[in-house]
C-alpha positions in Angstrom: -12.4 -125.1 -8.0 -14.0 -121.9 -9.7 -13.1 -118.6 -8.4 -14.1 -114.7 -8.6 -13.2 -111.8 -7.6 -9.8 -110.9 -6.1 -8.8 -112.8 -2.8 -5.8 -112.5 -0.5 -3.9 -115.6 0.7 -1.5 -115.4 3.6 2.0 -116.7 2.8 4.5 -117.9 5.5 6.7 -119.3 3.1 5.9 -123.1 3.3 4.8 -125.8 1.1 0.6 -125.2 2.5 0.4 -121.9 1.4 2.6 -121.5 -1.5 -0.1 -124.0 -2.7 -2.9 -122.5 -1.6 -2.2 -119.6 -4.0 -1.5 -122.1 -6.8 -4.7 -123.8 -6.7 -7.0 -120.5 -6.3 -5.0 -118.8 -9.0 -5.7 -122.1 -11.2 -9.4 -121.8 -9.7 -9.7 -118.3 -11.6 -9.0 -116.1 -8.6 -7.3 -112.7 -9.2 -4.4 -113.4 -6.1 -3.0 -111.3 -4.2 -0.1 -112.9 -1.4 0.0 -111.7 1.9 3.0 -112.2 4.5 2.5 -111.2 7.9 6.3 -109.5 10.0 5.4 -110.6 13.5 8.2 -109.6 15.3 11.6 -108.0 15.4 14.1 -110.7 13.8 17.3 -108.7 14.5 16.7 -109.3 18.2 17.6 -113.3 17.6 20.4 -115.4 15.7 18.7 -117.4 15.0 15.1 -115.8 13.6 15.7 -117.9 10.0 15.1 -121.0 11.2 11.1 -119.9 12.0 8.3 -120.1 10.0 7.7 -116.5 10.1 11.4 -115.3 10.2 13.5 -113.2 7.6 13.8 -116.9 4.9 9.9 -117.2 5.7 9.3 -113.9 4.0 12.0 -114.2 1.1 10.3 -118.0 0.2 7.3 -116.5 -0.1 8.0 -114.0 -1.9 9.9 -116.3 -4.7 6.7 -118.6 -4.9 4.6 -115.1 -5.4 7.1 -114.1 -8.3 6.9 -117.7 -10.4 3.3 -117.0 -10.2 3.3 -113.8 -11.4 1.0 -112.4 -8.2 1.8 -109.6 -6.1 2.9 -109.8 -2.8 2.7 -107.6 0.4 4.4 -107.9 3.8 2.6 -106.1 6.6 4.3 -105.0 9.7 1.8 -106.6 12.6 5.0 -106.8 15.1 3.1 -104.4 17.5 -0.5 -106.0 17.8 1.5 -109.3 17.7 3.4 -108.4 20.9 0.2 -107.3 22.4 -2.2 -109.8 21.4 0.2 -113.1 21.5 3.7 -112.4 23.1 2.8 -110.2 26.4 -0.3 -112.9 26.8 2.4 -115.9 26.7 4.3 -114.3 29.3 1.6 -113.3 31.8 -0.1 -116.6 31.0 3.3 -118.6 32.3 3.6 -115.9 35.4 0.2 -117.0 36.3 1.4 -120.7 36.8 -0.7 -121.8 33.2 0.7 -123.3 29.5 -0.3 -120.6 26.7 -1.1 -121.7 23.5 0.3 -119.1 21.0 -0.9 -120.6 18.1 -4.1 -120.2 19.3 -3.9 -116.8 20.2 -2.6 -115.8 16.7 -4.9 -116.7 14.8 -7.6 -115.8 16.9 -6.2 -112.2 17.9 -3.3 -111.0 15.3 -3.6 -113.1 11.9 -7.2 -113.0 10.6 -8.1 -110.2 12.1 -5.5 -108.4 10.4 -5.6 -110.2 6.9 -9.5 -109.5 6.5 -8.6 -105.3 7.2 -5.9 -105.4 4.3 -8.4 -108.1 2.5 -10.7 -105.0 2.4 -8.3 -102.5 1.5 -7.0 -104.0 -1.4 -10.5 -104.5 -2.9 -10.6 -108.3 -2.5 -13.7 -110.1 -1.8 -12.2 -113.1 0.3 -9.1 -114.4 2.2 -7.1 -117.6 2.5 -4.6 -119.5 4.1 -3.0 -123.3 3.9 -4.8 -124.3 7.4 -6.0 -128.2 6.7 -9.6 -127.5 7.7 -12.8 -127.2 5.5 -15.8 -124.3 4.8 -19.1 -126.0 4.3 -21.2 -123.1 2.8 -24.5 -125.0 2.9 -25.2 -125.0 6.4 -28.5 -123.4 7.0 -28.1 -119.7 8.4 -24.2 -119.5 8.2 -20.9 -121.4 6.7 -19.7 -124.2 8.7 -16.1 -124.8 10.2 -15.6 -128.1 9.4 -12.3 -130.5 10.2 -9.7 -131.3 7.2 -9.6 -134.4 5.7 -6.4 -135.3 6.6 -7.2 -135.8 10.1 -3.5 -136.4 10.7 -2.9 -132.9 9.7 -6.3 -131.4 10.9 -5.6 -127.9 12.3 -9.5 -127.0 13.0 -7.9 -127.1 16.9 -6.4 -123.5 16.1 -9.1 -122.0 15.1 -12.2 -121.9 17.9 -11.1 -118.0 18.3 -12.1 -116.9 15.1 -14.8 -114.5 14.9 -17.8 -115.9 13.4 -18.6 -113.0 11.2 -15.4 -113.8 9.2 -16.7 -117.3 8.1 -18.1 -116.6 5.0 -15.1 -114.7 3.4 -12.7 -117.5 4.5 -11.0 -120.1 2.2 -9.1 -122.5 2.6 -8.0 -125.1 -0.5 -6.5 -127.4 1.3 -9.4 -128.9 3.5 -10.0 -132.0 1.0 -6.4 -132.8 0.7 -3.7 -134.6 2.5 0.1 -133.0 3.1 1.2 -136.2 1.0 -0.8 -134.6 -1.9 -0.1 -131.2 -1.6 4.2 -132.0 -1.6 3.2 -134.3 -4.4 1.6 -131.6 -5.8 4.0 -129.0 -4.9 7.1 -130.7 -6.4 5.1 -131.1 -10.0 4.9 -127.5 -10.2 8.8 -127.4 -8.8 7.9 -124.9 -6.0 10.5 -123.3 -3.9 9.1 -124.3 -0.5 8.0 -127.9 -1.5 10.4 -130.0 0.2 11.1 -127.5 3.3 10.5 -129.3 6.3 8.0 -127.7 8.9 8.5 -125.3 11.6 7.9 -127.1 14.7 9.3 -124.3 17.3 7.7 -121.2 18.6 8.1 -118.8 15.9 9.0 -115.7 18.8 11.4 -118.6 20.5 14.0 -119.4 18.3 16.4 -120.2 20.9 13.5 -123.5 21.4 13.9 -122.5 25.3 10.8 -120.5 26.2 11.8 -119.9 29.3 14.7 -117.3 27.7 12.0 -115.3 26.3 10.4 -115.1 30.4 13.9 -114.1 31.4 14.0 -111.3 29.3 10.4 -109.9 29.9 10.0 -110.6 33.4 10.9 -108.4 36.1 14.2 -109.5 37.7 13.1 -112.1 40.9 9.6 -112.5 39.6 8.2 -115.8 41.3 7.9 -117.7 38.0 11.4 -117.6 37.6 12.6 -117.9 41.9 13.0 -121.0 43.4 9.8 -122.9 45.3 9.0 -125.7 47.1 8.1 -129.2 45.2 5.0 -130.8 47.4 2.8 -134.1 47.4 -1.3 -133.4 47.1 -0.4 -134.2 50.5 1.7 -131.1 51.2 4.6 -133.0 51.9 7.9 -131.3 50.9 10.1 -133.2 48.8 11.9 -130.8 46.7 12.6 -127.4 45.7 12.4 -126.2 41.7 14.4 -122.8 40.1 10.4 -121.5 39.1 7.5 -123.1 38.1 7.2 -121.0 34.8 9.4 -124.5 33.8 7.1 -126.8 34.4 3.3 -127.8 33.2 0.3 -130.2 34.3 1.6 -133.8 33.3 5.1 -133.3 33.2 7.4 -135.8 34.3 10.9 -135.1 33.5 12.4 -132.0 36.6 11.1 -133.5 39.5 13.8 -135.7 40.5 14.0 -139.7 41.7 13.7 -141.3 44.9 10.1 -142.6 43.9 8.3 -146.1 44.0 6.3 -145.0 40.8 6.7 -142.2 38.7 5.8 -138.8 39.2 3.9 -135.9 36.8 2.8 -132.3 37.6 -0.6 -132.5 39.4 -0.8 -128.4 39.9 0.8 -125.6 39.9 0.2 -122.5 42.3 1.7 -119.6 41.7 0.3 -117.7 44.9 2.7 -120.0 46.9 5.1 -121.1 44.1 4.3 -124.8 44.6 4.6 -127.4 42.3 2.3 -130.4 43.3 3.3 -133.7 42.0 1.5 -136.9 42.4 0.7 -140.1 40.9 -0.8 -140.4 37.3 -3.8 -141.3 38.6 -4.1 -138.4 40.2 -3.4 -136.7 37.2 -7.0 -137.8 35.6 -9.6 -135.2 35.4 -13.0 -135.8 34.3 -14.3 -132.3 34.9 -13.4 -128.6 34.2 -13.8 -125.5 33.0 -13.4 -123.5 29.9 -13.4 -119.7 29.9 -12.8 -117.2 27.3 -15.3 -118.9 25.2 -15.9 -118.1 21.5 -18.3 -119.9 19.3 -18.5 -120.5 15.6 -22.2 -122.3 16.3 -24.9 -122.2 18.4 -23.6 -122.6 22.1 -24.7 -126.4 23.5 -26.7 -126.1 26.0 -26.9 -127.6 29.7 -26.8 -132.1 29.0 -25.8 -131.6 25.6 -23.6 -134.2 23.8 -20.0 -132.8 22.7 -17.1 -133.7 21.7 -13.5 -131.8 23.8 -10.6 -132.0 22.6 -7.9 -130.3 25.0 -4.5 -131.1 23.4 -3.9 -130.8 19.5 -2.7 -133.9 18.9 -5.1 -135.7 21.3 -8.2 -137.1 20.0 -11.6 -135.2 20.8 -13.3 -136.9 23.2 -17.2 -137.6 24.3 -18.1 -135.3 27.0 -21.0 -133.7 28.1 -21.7 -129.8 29.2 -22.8 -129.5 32.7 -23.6 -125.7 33.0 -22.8 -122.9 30.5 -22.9 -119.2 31.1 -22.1 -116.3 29.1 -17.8 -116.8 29.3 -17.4 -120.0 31.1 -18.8 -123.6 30.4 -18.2 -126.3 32.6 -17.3 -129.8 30.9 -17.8 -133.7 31.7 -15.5 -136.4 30.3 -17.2 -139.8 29.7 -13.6 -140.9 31.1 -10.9 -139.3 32.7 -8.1 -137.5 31.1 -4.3 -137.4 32.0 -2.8 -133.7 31.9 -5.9 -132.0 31.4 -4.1 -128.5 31.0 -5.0 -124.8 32.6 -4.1 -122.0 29.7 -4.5 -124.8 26.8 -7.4 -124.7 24.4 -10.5 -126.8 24.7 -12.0 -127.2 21.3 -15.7 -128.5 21.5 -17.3 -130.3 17.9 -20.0 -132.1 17.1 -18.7 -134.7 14.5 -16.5 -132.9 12.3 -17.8 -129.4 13.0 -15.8 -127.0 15.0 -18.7 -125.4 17.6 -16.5 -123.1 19.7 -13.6 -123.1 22.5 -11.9 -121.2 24.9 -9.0 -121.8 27.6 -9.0 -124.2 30.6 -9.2 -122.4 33.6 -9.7 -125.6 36.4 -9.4 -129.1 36.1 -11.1 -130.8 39.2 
């Protein structure tokens, strides 16, 4: 890898990007670390456990001292409340399943790296995201899929604005995790045998629905009992609030049945939750909204590929209408739990075209 220039790399403290800075300081970059404080720690017990809590900081900052770089942390709890918390609670009030993920990088993290990127003089920025730039692509850089598709984290990023493209790097979109701990425990790193973060990094307690309790008004419908209800309308239950349940579940909606049971719907005009079979639960069709695109927009018949879940595979689907903030998509088969307030990411092949948020599954 051959580097110029100065370039800031964002540092969570974990094995990805504590190499990410090695190899671009190796590739003749002048680094400079980055760590982002998203929220107010003090308010949890248990805020060390997260990959952006008080221990995320401190790792990173060891890793930025054996390399002799400097390190910042910038205080982005307020547009992270804004931008990612508030949206994850008024997404659950509305009866949908927020990504948060999603909505960091798209609203809080890049945005905010690229304005210190340019403050501090530097010429690009970085992270330890598993996803590749190709620079070659005719008329701009192309978002391209990691090769470790096991790891591939190109699903995150549809929200990214497409301006940024060409200052973004990220060194680990040829290799797999196996290689970078590999790597990571040649050059004895501090971070690179700590395990991954797998919670909600605002959610420590691992119960979201803690979080709704506390930012909620008291007796908000989310959180007040309901009625449980076939796609027939039959009654057959009552829930605490549907902000505890999402499309596909099974578990919460009690026995009694001849064949199991998932999630079908949730409305929170009525605070229903509709449960039906999991055939039922196939969709085929439905909506994306809050589009962003990192390519040309498809057009009306074209050929895609969806993927709705971030571990699920992308699948072939074709666009039936698109208009300037909603596109309307076609599985070539059905789909179990076909999510509203998820991410759709749309490729072709291993380039990352756009996305936005299901809105309807019909």
């Amino acid at each position: 890898m051959t580097g110029r220039g100065r370039i800031l790399v964002a540092m969570s403290g974990g094995v990805d990007s504590s190499l990410a800075a090695v190899l671009l300081r190796d590739g003749g970059w002048d680094v400079i670390g980055a760590t982002m404080k998203t929220f107010c720690y003090q308010e949890t017990p248990s805020h060390g456990r997260t990959c952006c809590g008080l221990d995320g900081i401190l790792d990173a900052r060891r890793v930025a001292d054996r390399l002799d770089i400097p390190h910042y942390v910038f205080d982005v709890e307020e547009a992270f409340t804004r931008d990612v918390i508030d949206d994850f609670v008024e997404e659950y009030a509305e009866g949908r399943t927020p990504n948060p993920c999603v909505r960091c990088n798209s609203q809080t993290k890049f945005g905010d790296l690229l304005q210190r990127a340019r403050a501090l003089g530097c010429e690009g920025i970085a992270t330890g995201h598993y996803v590749r730039i190709a620079r070659e692509v005719p008329g701009h850089p192309a978002l391209l899929r990691g090769r470790d598709r096991d790891k591939d984290q190109a699903y995150f990023l549809w929200g990214l604005d497409r301006s940024v493209l060409p200052l973004l790097h990220f060194p680990l979109g040829e290799l797999t995790k196996a290689q970078v701990r590999e790597r990571a425990r040649e050059l004895s790193l501090e971070t690179a045998d700590k395990p991954e973060s797998q919670e909600i990094c605002f959610v420590p307690t691992g119960d979201y629905r803690d979080l709704l309790r506390r930012r909620l008004p008291d007796r908000h419908p989310a959180l007040t009992p309901g009625p449980i209800v076939t796609t027939a309308g039959e009654v057959i239950g009552e829930h605490e609030g549907y902000a505890s349940f999402t499309v596909g579940q099974r578990k919460g909606l009690g026995g009694g049945f001849a064949e199991p049971r998932y999630v079908i719907e949730i409305r929170p005009e009525s605070r229903e939750v509709v449960v039906g079979t999991r055939e039922e639960l196939a969709r085929a069709r439905f909506s994306v909204h809050d589009l962003n695109w990192l390519a040309e927009p498809p057009s009306p018949g074209d050929r895609v590929e969806a993927q709705v879940r971030h571990r699920a595979p992308a699948l072939g689907a074709r666009v039936l209408a698109i208009e300037v903030n909603r596109v309307d998509i076609e599985l070539d088969q059905p789909r179990h739990a076909v999510t509203p307030g998820q991410s759709c990411a749309l490729f072709r092949g291993e380039r990352l075209l756009g996305g936005g948020r299901i809105r309807l599954a019909q």
